[in-house]
C-alpha positions as a printed NumPy array, in Angstrom:
array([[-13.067,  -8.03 , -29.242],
       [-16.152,  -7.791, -26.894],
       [-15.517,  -6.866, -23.319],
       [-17.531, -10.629, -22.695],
       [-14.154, -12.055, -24.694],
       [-11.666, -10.582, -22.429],
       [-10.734, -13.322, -19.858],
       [-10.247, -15.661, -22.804],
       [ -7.31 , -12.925, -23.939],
       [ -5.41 , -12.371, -20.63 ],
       [ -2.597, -14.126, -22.842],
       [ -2.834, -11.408, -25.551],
       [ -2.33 ,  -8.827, -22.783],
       [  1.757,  -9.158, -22.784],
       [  3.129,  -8.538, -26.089],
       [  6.86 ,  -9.299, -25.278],
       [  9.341,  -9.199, -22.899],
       [ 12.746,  -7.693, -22.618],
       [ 14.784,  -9.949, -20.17 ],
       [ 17.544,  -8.744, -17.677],
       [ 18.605, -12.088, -15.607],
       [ 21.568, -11.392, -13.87 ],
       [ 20.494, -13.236, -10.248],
       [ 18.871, -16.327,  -9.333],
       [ 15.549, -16.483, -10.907],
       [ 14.384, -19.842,  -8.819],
       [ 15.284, -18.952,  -5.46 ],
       [ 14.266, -15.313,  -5.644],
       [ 11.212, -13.313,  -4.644],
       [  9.069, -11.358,  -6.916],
       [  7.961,  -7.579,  -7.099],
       [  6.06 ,  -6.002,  -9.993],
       [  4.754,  -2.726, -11.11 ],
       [  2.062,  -1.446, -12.915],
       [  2.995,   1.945, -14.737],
       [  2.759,   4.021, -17.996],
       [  5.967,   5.143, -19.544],
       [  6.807,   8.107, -17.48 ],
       [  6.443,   6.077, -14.538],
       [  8.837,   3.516, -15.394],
       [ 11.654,   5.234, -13.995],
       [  9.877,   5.787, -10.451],
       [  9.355,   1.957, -10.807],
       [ 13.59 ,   2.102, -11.208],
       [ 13.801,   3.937,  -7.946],
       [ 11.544,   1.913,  -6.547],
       [ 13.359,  -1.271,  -6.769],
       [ 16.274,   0.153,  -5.743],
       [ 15.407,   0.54 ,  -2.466],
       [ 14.049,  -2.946,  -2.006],
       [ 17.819,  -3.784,  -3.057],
       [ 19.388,  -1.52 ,  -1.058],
       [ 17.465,  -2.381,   1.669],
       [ 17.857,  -6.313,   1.689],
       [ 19.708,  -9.204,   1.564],
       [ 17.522, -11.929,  -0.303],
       [ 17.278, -12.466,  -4.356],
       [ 14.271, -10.711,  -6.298],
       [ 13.266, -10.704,  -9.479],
       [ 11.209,  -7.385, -10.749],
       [  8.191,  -7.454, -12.782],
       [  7.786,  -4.349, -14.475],
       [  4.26 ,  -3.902, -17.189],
       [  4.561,  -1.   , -19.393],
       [  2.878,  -0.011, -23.038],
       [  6.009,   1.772, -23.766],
       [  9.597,   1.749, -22.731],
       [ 12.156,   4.713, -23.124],
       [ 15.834,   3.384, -24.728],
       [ 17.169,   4.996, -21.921],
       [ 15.2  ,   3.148, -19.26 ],
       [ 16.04 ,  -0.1  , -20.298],
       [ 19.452,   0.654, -20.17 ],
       [ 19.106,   2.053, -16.701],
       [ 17.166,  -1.561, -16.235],
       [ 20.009,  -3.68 , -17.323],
       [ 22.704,  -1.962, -15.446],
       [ 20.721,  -2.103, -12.57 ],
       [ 20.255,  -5.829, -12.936],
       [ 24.22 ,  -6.123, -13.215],
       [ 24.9  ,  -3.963, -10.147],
       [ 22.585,  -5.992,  -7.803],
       [ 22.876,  -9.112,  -9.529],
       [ 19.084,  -9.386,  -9.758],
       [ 16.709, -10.398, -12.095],
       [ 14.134,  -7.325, -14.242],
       [ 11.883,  -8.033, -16.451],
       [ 10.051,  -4.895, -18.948],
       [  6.868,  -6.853, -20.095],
       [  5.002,  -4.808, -23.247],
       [  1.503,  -4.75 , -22.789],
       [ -1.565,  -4.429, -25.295],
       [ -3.831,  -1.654, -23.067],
       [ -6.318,  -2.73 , -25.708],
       [ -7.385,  -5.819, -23.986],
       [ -8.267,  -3.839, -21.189],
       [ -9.14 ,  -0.347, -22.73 ],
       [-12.753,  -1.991, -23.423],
       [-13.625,  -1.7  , -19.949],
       [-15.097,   1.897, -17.832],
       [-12.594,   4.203, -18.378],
       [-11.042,   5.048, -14.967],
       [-11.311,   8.646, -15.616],
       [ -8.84 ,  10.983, -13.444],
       [ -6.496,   7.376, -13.063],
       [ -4.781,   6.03 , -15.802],
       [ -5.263,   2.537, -17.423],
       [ -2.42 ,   1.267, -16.222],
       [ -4.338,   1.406, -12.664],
       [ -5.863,  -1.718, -13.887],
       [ -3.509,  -3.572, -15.139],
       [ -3.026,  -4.928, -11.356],
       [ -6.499,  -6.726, -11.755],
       [ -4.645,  -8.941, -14.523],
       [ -1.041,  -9.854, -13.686],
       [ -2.345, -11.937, -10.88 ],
       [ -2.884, -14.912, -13.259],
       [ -0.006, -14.067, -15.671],
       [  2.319, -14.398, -12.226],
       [  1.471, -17.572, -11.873],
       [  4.072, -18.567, -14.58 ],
       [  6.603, -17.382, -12.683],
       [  5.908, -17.912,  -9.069],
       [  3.085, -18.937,  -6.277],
       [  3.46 , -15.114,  -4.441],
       [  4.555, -11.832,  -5.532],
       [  4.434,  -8.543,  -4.239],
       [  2.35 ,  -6.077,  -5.889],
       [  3.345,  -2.442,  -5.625],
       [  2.874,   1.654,  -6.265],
       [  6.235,   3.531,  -7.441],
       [  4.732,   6.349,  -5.169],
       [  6.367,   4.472,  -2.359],
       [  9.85 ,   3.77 ,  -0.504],
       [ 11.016,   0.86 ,   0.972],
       [ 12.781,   1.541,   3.925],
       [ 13.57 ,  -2.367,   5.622],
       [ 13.597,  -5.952,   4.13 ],
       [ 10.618,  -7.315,   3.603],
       [ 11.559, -11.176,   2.592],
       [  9.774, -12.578,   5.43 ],
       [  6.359, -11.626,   3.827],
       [  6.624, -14.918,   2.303],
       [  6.834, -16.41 ,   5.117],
       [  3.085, -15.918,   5.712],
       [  1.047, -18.666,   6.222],
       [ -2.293, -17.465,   3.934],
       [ -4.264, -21.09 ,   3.559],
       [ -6.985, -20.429,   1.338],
       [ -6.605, -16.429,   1.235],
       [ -5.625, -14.755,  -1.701],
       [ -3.612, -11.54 ,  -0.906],
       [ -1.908,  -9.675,   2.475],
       [ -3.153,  -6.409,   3.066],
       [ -2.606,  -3.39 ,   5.049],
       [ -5.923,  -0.862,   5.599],
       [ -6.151,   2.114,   4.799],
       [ -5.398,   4.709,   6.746],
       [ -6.576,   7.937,   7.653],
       [ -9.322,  10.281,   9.229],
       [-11.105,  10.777,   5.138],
       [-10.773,   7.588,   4.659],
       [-12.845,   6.079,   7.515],
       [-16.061,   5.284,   6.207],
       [-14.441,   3.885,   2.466],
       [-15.689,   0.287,   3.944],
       [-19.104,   1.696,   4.226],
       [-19.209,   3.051,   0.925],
       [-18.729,  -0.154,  -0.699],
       [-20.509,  -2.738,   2.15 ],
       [-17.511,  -4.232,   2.497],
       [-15.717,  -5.434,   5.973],
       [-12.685,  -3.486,   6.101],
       [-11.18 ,  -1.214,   3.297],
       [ -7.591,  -2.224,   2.404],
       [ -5.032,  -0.239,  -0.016],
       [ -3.98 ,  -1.612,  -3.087],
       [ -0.723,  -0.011,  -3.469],
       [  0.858,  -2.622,  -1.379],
       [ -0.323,  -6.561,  -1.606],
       [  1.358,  -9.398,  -1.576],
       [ -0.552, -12.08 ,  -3.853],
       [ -0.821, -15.531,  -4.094],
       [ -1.437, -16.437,  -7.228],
       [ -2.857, -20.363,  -7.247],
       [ -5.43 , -19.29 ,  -4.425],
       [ -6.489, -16.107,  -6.471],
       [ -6.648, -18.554,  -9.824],
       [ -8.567, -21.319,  -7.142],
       [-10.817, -18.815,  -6.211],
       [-11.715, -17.275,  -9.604],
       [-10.951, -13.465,  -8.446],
       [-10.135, -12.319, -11.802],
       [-13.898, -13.511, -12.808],
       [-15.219, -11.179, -10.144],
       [-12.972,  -8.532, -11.212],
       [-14.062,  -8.703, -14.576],
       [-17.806,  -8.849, -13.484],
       [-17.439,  -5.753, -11.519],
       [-15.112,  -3.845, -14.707],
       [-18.143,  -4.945, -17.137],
       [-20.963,  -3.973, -14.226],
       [-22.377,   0.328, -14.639],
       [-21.03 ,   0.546, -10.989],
       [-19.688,   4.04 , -10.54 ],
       [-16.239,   3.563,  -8.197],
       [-15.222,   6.327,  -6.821],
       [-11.261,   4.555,  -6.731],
       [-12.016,   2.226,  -9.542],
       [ -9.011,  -0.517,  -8.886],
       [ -9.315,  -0.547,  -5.293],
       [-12.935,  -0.264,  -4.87 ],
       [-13.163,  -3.728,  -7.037],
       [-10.692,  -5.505,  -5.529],
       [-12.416,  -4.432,  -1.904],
       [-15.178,  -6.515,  -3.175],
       [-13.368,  -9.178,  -5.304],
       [-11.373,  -9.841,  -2.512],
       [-13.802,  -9.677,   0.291],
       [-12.947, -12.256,   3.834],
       [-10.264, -13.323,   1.276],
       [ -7.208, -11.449,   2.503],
       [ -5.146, -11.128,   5.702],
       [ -4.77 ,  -7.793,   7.255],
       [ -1.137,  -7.133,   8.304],
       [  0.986,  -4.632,  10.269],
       [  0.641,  -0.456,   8.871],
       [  4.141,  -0.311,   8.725],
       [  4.208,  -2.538,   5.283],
       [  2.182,   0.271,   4.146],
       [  3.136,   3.569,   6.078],
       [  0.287,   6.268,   4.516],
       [  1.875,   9.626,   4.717],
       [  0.011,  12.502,   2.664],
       [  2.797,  15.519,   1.897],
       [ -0.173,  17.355,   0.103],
       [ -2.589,  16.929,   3.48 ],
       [  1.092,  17.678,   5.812],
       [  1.518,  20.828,   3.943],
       [ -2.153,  22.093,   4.42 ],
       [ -1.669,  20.717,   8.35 ],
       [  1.349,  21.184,   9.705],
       [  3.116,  24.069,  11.064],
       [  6.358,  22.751,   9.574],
       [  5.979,  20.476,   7.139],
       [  9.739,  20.01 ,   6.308],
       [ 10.269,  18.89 ,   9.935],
       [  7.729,  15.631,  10.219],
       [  9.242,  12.562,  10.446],
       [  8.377,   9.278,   9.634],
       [  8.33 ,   6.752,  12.511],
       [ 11.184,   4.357,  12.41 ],
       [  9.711,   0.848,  12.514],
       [  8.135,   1.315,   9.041],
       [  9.441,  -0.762,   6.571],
       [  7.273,   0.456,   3.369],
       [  6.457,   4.17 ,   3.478],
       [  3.544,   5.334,   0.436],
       [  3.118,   8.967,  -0.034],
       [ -0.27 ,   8.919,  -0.597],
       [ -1.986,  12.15 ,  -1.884],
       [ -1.684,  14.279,  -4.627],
       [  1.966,  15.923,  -3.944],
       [  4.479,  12.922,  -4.573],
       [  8.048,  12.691,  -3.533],
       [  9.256,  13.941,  -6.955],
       [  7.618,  17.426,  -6.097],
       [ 10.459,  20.067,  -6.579],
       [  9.04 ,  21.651,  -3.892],
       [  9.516,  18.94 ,  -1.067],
       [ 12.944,  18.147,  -1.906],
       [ 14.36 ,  19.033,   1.364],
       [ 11.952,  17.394,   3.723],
       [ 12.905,  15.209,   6.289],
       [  9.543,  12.531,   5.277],
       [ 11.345,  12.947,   1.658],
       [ 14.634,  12.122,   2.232],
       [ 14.447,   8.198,   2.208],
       [ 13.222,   8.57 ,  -1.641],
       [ 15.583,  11.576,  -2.786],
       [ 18.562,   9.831,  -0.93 ],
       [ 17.811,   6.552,  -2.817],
       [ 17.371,   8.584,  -6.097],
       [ 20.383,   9.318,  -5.929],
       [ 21.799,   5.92 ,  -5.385],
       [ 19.971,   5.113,  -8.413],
       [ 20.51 ,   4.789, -12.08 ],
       [ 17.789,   7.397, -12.477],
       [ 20.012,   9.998, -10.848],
       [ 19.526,  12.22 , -13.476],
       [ 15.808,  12.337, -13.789],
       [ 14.275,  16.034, -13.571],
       [ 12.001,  16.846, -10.008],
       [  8.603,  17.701, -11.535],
       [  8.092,  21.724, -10.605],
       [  4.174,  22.745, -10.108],
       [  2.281,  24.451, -13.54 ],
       [ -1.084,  24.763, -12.648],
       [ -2.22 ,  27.499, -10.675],
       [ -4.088,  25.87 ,  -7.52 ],
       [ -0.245,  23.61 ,  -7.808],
       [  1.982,  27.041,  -7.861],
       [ -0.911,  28.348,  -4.783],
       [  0.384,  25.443,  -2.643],
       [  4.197,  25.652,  -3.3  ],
       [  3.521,  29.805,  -1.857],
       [  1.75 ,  28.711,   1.475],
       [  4.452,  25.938,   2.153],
       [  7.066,  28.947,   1.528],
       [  4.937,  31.16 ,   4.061],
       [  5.072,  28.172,   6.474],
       [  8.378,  27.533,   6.419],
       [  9.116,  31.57 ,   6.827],
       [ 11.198,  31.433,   3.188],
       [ 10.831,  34.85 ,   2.174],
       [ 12.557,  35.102,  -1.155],
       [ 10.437,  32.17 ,  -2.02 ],
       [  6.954,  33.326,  -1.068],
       [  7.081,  36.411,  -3.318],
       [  8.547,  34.349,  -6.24 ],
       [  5.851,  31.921,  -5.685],
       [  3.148,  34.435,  -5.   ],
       [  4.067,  36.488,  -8.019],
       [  3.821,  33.421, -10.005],
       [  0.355,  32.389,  -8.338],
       [ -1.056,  35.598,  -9.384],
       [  0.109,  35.573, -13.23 ],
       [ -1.205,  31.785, -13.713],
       [ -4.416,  32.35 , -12.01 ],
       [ -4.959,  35.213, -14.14 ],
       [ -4.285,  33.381, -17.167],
       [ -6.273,  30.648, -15.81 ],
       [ -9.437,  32.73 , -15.546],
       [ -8.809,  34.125, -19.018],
       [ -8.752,  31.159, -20.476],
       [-12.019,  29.933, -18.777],
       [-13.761,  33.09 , -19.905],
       [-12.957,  32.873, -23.585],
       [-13.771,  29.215, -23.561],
       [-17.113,  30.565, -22.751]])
């Protein structure tokens, strides 16, 4: 397959399905995810706090090379317990695998520039979004929307590093792609995934491949909404910033907060902040109750994890972490030097 043949094999791009319907699949709304396999069960978490956190009917659109056994379980129990609908679509990465790779993002980062038009089976507007993200309030009246000829709602992004990303690309106003809610007949009307396509095929370099395209794809075709359907909070740039990190808050009319940046909620070494709670607390709630907090390896990681300790005036922890800094930096520099 050349990469000119790919919009004639969008329907190659879904292998199979797995099907949990437990809810009302015709009256419901729909949310999907883009992951790889190890993010399927931040997807789980995900979900659960749109359920916990409203009263309407969804239906959960999850696209995935591989599935664990135990994920799918943790899929169809959830499905029973909130009497909602999830579906675990296989996809063939090959179809889009022809394209730049994305380099320090995965594949599966792209994989959001191609459900648009397989959604359209299954409803007229979905909401795309990250697993790096918690949703705090309902969010049913989205649909609501009136969007006329416009393809997607958007929130921009936020942010003093992020001021000029509009500039960079000559576009309008830079929006985040972590959080959109789609309409799928005016993005097929419009021919969007041609333009994405065009731009995946073109030697652009991107600096954020997905969401620089769809900046352009998308240009004077979206609808800018309220920041709190897409709260930016940065733990990684709060850590560096703050005094006390552990103390910030997150202000309480947000109703979809994304931790943005490279330290995620799942960072052993945020557990107890306050910003971190919403996710850890519906964790917990979750059939992936039992998933393992990922603990820092690298040494620049292990570096942070000792200044947040120093910051927060934990002792015991700063020499553990300090200690540890000091043997994985050394190893790190070894390594580098026989490399060479």
């Amino acid at each position: 397959m050349t990469k000119g043949d790919i919009a004639l094999d969008l329907d190659k791009f879904v292998v199979r399905s797995e099907e949990f319907i437990y809810g009302n699949v015709y009256n419901s709304k729909h949310i999907a995810f883009t992951v790889t396999e190890n993010y399927v069960c931040y997807a789980g978490i995900v979900l659960t706090s749109i359920l916990e956190n409203s009263l309407g009917e969804y239906s959960f659109h999850i696209f995935s090379t591989n599935y664990y056994k135990n994920d799918m379980e943790k899929m169809r129990k959830t499905a029973i317990k909130y009497k909602c609908n999830i579906y675990a679509h296989i996809v063939d990465d090959n179809v889009i695998k022809v394209y730049n790779d994305p380099r320090e993002f995965s594949y599966a980062s792209y994989y959001r520039l191609i459900i648009p038009e397989f959604m359209e089976k299954y409803t007229e507007k979905f909401f795309y979004t990250d697993v790096d993200v918690c949703f705090l309030k309902d969010i049913k009246e989205l649909w609501n929307f009136e969007m006329d000829d416009k393809c997607a709602l958007v929130v921009e992004i936020q942010g003093i590093a992020h001021r000029d990303e509009n500039l960079r690309i000559g576009v309008e106003k830079y929006f985040v792609s972590g959080g959109m809610l789609i309409n799928t007949k005016n993005w097929k009307k419009n021919n969007i995934s041609s333009e994405v396509f065009r731009l995946l095929n073109s030697k652009k370099h991107f600096v954020y491949p997905d969401m620089d395209i769809l900046n352009i794809a998308l240009e004077n075709k979206v609808i800018f909404i309220n920041y709190n359907y897409q709260y930016q909070y940065s733990i990684s740039y709060s850590i560096d910033a703050e005094n006390r990190p552990s103390m910030i808050t997150i202000p309480s009319n947000v109703k979809i907060l994304h931790y943005t940046g490279a330290v995620k909620p799942w960072n052993k070494i945020v557990y107890s902040f306050l910003s971190v709670k919403p996710f850890i607390d519906i964790m917990h709630l979750s059939e992936w109750n039992d998933i393992k907090l990922y603990e820092p390896n690298h040494y620049k990681q292990i570096h942070k994890a000792a200044r947040l300790a120093k910051k927060e005036g934990n002792i015991k922890e700063v020499l553990y972490w300090y200690a540890k800094y000091s043997i994985a930096k050394i190893k790190y520099l070894l390594r580098r030097e026989n490399d060479e």
